[in-house]
C-alpha positions as CSV (number, residue, x, y, z in Angstrom):
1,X,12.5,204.4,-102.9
2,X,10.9,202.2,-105.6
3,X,12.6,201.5,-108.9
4,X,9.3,203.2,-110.9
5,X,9.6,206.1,-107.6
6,X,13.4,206.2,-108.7
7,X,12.5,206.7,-112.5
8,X,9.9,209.0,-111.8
9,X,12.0,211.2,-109.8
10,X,14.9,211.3,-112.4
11,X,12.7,212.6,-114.7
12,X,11.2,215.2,-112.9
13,X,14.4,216.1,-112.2
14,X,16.0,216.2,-115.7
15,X,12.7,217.9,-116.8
16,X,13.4,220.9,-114.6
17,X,17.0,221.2,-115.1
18,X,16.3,221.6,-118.6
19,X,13.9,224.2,-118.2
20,X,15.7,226.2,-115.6
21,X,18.9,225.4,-118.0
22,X,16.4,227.2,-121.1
23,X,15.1,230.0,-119.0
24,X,18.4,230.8,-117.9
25,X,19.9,230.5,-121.7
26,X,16.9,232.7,-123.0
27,X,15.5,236.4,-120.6
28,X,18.3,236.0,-118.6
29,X,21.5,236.1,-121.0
30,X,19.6,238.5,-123.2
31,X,19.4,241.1,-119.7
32,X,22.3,240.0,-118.0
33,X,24.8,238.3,-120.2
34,X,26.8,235.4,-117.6
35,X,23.8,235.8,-115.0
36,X,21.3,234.1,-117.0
37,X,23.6,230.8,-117.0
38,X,24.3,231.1,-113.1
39,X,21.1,231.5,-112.0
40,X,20.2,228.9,-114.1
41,X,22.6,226.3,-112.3
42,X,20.8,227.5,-108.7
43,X,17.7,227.4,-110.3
44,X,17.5,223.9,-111.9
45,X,18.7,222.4,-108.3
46,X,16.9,224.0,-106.6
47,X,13.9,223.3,-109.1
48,X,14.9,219.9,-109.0
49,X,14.1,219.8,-105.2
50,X,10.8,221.4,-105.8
51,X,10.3,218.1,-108.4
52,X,11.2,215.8,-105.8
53,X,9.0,217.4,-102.9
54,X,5.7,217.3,-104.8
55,X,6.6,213.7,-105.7
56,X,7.1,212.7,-101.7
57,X,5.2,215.8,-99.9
58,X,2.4,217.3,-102.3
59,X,1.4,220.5,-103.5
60,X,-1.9,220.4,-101.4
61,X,-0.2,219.7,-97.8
62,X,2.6,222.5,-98.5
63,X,-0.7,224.8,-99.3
64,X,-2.5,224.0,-95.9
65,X,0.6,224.5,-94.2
66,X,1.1,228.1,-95.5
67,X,-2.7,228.9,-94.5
68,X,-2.1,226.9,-90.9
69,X,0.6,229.2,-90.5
70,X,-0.4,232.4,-92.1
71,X,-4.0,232.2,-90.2
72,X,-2.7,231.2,-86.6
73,X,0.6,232.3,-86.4
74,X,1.7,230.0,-83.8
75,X,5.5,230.5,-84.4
76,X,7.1,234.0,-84.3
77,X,4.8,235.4,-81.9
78,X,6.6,235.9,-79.1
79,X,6.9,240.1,-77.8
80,X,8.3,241.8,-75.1
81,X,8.5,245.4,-74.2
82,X,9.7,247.3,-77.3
83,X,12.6,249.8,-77.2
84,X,14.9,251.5,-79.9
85,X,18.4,252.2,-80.4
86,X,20.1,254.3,-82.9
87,X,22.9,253.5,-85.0
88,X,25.7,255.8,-85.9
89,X,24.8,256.7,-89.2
90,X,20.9,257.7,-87.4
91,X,19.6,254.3,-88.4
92,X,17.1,253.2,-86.2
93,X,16.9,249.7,-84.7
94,X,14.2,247.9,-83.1
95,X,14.8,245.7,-80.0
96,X,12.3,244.0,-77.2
97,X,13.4,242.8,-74.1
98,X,11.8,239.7,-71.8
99,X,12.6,240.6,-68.0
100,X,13.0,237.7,-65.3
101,X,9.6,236.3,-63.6
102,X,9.6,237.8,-60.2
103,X,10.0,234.3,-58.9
104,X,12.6,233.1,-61.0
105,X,13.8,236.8,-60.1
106,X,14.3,235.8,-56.5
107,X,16.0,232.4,-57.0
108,X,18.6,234.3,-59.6
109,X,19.7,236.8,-56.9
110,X,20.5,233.8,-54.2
111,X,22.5,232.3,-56.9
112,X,24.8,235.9,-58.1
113,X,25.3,236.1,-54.3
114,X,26.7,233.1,-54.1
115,X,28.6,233.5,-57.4
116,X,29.7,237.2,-57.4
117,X,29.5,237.9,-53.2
118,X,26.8,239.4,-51.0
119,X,25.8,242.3,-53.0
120,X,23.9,241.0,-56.0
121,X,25.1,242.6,-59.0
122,X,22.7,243.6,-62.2
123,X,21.1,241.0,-63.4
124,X,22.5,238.7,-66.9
125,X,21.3,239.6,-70.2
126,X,21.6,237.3,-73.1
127,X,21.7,239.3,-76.1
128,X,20.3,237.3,-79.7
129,X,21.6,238.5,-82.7
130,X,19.6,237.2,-86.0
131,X,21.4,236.3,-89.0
132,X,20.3,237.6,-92.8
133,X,17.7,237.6,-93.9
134,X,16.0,236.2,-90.7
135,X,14.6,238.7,-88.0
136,X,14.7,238.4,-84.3
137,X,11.8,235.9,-84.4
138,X,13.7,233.5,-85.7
139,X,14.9,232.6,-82.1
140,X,11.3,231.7,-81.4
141,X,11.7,228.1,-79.3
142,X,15.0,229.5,-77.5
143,X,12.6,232.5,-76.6
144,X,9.9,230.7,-75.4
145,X,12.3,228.4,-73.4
146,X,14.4,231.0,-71.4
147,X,11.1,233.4,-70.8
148,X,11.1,234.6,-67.8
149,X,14.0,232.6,-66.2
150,X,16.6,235.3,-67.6
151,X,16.7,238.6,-69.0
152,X,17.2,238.5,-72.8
153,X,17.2,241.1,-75.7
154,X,16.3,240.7,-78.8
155,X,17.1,242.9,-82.0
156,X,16.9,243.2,-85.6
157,X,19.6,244.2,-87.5
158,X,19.4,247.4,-89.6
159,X,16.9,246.6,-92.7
160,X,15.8,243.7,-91.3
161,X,12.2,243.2,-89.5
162,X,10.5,245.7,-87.5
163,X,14.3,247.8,-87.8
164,X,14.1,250.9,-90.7
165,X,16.0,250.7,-93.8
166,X,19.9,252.0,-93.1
167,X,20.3,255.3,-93.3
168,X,24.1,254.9,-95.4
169,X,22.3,252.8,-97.6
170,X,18.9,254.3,-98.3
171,X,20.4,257.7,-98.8
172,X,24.0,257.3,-99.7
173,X,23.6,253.7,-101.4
174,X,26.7,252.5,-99.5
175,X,26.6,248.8,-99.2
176,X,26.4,247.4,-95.8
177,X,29.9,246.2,-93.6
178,X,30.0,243.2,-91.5
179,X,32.1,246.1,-89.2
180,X,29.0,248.6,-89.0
181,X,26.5,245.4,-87.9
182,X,29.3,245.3,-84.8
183,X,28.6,249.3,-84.2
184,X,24.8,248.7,-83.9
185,X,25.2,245.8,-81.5
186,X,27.2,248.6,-79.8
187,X,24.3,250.6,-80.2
188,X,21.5,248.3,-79.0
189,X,23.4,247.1,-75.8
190,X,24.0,250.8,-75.0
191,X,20.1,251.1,-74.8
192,X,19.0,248.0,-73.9
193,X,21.6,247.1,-71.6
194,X,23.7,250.1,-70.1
195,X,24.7,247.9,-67.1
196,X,25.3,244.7,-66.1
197,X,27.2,240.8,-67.6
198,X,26.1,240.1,-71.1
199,X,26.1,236.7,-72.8
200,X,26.1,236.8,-76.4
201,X,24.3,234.8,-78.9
202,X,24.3,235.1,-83.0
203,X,23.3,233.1,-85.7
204,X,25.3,233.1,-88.9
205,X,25.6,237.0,-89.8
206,X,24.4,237.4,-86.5
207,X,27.4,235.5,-84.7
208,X,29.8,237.8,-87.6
209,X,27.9,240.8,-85.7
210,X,28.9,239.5,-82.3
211,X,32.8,239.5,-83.8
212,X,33.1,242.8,-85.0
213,X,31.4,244.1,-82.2
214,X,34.1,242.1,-80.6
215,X,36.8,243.4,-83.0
216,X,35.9,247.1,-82.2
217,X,35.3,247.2,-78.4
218,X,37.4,244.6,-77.1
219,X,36.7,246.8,-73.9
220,X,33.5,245.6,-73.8
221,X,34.0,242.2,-73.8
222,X,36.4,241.8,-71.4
223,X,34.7,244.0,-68.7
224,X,31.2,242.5,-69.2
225,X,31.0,239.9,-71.6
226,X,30.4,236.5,-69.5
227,X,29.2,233.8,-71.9
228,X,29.1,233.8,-76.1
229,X,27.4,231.3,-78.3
230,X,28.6,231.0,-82.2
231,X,25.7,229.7,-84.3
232,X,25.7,228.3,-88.1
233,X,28.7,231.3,-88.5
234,X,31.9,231.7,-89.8
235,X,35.0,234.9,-89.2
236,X,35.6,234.2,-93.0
237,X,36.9,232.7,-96.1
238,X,33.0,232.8,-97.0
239,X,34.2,233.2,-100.6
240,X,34.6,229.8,-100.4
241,X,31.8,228.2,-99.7
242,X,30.0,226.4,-103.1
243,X,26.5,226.2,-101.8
244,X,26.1,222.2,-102.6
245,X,27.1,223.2,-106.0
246,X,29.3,221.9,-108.9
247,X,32.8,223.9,-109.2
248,X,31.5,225.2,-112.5
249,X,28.2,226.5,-111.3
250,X,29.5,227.7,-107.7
251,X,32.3,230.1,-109.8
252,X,30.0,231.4,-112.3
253,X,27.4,232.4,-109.5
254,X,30.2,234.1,-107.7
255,X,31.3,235.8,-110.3
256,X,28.0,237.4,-111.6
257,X,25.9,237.5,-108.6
258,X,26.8,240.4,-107.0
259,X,26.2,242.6,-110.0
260,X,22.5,240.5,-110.9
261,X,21.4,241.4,-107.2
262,X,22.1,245.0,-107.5
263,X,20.4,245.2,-111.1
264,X,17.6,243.3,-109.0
265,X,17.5,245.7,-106.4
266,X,17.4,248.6,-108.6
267,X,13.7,246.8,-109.7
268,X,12.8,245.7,-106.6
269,X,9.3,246.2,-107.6
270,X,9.2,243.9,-110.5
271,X,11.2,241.4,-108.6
272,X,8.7,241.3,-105.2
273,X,6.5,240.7,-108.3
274,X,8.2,237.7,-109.9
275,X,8.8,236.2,-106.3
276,X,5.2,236.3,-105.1
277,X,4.2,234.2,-108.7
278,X,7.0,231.7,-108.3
279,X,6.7,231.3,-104.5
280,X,7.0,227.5,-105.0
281,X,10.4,227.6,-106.7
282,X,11.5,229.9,-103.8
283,X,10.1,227.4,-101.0
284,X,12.0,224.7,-102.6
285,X,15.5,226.9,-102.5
286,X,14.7,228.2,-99.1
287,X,14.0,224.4,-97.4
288,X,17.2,222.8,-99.2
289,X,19.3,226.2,-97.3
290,X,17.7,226.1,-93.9
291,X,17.2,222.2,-93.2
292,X,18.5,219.0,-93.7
293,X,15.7,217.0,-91.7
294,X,13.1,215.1,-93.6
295,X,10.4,215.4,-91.0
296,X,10.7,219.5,-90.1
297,X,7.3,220.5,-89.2
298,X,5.8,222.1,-92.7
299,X,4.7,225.1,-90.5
300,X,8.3,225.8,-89.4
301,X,9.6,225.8,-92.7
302,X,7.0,227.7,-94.1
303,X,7.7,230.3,-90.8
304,X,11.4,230.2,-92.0
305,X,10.0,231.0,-95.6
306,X,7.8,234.0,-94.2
307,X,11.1,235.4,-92.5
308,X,13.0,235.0,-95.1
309,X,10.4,236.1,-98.0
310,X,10.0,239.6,-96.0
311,X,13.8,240.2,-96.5
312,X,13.3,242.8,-99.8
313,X,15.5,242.2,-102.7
314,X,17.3,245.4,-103.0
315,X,18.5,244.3,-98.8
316,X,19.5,241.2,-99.8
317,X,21.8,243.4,-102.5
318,X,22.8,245.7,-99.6
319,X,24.1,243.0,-97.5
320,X,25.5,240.2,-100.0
321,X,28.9,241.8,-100.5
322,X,29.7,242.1,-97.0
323,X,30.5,238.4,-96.2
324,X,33.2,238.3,-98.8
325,X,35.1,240.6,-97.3
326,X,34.2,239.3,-93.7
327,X,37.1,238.3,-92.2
328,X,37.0,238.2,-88.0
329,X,39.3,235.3,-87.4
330,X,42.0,237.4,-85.1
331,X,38.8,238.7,-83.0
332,X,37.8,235.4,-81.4
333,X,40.8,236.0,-79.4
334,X,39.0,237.8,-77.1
335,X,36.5,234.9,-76.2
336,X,39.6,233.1,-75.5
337,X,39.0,232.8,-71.3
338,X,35.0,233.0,-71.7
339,X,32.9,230.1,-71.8
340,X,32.0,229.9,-75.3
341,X,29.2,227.7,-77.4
342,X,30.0,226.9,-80.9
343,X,27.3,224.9,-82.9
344,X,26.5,224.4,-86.4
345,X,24.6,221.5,-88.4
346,X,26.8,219.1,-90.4
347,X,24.6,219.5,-93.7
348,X,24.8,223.2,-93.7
349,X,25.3,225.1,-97.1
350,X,25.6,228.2,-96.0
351,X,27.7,228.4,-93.4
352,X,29.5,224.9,-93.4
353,X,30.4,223.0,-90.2
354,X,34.0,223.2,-90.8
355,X,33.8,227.2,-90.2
356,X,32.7,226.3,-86.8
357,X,35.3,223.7,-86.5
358,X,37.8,226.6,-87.4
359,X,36.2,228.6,-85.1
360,X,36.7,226.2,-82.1
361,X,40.1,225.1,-83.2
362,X,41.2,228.7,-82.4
363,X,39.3,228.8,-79.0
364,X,40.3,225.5,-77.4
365,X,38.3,225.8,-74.2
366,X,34.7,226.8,-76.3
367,X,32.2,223.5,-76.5
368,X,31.9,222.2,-80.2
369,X,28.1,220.9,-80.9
370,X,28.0,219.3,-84.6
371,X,24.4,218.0,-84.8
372,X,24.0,215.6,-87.6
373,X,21.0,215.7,-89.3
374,X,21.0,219.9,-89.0
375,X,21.1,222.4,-92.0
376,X,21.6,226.2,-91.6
377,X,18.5,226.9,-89.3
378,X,19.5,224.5,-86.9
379,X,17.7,226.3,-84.0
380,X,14.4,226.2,-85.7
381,X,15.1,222.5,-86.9
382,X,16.4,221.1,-83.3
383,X,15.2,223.2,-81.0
384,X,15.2,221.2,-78.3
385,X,18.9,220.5,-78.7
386,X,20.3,223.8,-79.1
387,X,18.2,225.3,-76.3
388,X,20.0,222.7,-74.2
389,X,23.3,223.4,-75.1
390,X,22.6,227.3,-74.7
391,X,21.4,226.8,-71.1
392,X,24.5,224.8,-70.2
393,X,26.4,227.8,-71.6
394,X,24.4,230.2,-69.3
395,X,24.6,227.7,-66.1
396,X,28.8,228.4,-66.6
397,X,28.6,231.9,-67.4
398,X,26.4,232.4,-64.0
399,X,23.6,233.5,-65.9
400,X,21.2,230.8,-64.0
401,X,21.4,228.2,-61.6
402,X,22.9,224.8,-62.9
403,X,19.2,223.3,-61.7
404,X,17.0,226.1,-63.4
405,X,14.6,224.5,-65.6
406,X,14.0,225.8,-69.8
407,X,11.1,224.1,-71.5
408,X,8.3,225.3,-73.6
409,X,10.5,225.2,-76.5
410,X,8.7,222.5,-78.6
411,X,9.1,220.6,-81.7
412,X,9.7,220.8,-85.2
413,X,8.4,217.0,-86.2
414,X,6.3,216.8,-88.5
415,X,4.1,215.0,-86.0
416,X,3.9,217.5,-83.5
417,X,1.7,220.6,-83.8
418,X,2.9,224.4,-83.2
419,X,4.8,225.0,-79.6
């Protein structure tokens, strides 16, 4: 960058972070008292990267991507045959499942002969669990890769997607546990998959869903859990995490956060309102969580944005207290003889690298996969890459043959169009 580039992008960025810094001394502390100063610390970084992207990317490119995307749809698409499941507390969740080709079908069967003896037992079903605010579409290239060469099941998780709103917290407003996202992977499997070996995927909350379901029905897992793979997650000390922000800023979020998101949720109308007209600030926030690359494919990110955007405020509430008190680390024993995939990008916010460096440290035998230039969405931002490592995981759990063949799955260069 240019000395006058350099310049121009210091002021931009002192220019926001003193407006953010005025917002959040003016509406904010006069409603909310402590809020209005942390939200002003997230929102003058994050309005800062909003500075710098229309300096290097443009307004008018970050437009036509939205339109590309919004018009075409090439991401997210993906649907198999529907199903539902119903939660404990009545909630109901929506799942699809993809079935094996019945060529691919044939070669599978030769192969759990050969592995499991001369009756072929039911086939494997990889089960992806989504992390929040995310659906099940956000496992789009993985998807698209292992179509038809294995059984899979994909779910959202209660609120989230094509799911309904939780029955505990629509009508008894109790926040959501990290423990009762475990109970509806209970309840999913149970519908989608009353038989058979399971491998299990999940992304951030998604792979804290995997470990309660763990934590609860260590039955489960040990009679037909084959294969697990840990994505961008953590089994706790998420109270920790600062989010890429200064000490001082990181403990005054903490502190107020949870109280500003339930007074948000209790006007969630207002606030849909006030995120629709400030939809730039919120791209900029939601591209410096989810990637670290320079080049991601604008349509990607503004697919990751859509996902995200369709997550309603008063859910985000619901959920955000949960992964405070998430704390799974004695449950990974029981991955401990499984063949396990643990992956996470280095420049994560959300859910640092080190979490999966703890989480590996306590399963010796699992595969670690640091990818460098990876944020939180690291299977929308390498696709290619983590599909990879996730067939390798299936070849050991006997899932498919060590020569079966994933592709399809794309890429998010900015040079590439829509797979």
């Amino acid at each position: 960058m240019s000395d006058s580039n350099a310049e121009a992008v210091a002021s931009a960025v002192a220019s926001a972070t003193e407006a953010a810094t005025e917002a959040a001394a003016g509406g904010w502390r006069r409603t909310t008292g402590l809020a209005g100063v942390a939200i002003g610390v997230v929102a003058a970084g994050a309005a800062a990267g909003v500075a710098i992207e229309r300096l290097t990317v443009g307004r008018g490119m970050r437009q036509k991507a939205r339109l590309a995307l919004d018009s075409a749809g090439p991401y997210g698409g993906l649907r198999g045959t529907p199903g539902k499941a119903y939660a404990d507390d009545g909630t109901e969740l929506y799942y699809e499942v993809d079935d094996v080709e019945p060529a691919a079908e044939s070669a599978l069967t030769r192969r759990r002969r050969r592995l499991f003896g001369r009756k072929a037992p039911a086939p494997v079903t990889v089960v992806f669990s989504h992390g929040y605010c995310l659906n099940q579409d956000s496992w789009h290239f993985q998807r698209a890769a292992l179509r038809g060469v294995v059984r899979t099941v994909h779910w959202d998780q209660r609120s989230h997607g094509r799911s309904a709103r939780g029955v505990s917290q629509g009508r008894d407003g109790a926040p959501v546990t990290i423990e009762e996202l475990g109970r509806d992977l209970r309840a999913v499997i149970d519908a989608a998959v009353p038989e058979g070996p399971i491998v299990l995927v999940g992304h951030s909350m998604g792979g804290m869903t995997v470990m309660a379901l763990a934590d609860a029905y260590p039955d489960l897992v040990r009679e037909r859990v084959v294969g697990v793979a840990l994505v961008g997650t953590s089994s706790g000390r998420l109270g920790e995490v600062n989010f890429g922000l200064p000490v001082a800023g990181v403990n005054a979020v903490r502190r107020v956060l949870p109280g500003v998101l339930k007074a948000l949720g209790q006007r969630a109308e207002l606030v849909e309102k006030g995120r629709r007209a400030t939809a730039d600030l919120f791209a900029g926030i939601i591209k410096r969580y989810s990637f670290a690359s320079r080049d991601v494919d604008p349509a990607v990110a503004r697919f990751a944005e859509r996902m995200i955007e369709s997550t309603p405020i008063d859910v985000v509430a619901e959920y955000y207290p949960a992964f405070n008190d998430h704390d799974k680390t004695e449950a990974l024993a029981h991955f401990a003889d499984l063949p396990v995939l643990v992956l996470a990008g280095v420049r994560d916010l959300v859910t640092p690298s080190e979490h999966s460096e703890a989480i590996a440290g306590l399963l010796p035998e699992a595969e670690l996969v640091l990818v460098p230039d990876a944020g939180h969405l690291v299977m929308l931002e390498h696709p290619e890459l983590v599909t990879d490592r996730l067939a390798d995981l299936l070849a050991r759990a006997g899932a498919v043959p060590a020569a079966a063949t994933v592709e399809g799955y794309g890429s998010t260069s900015s040079t590439a169009g829509p797979g």
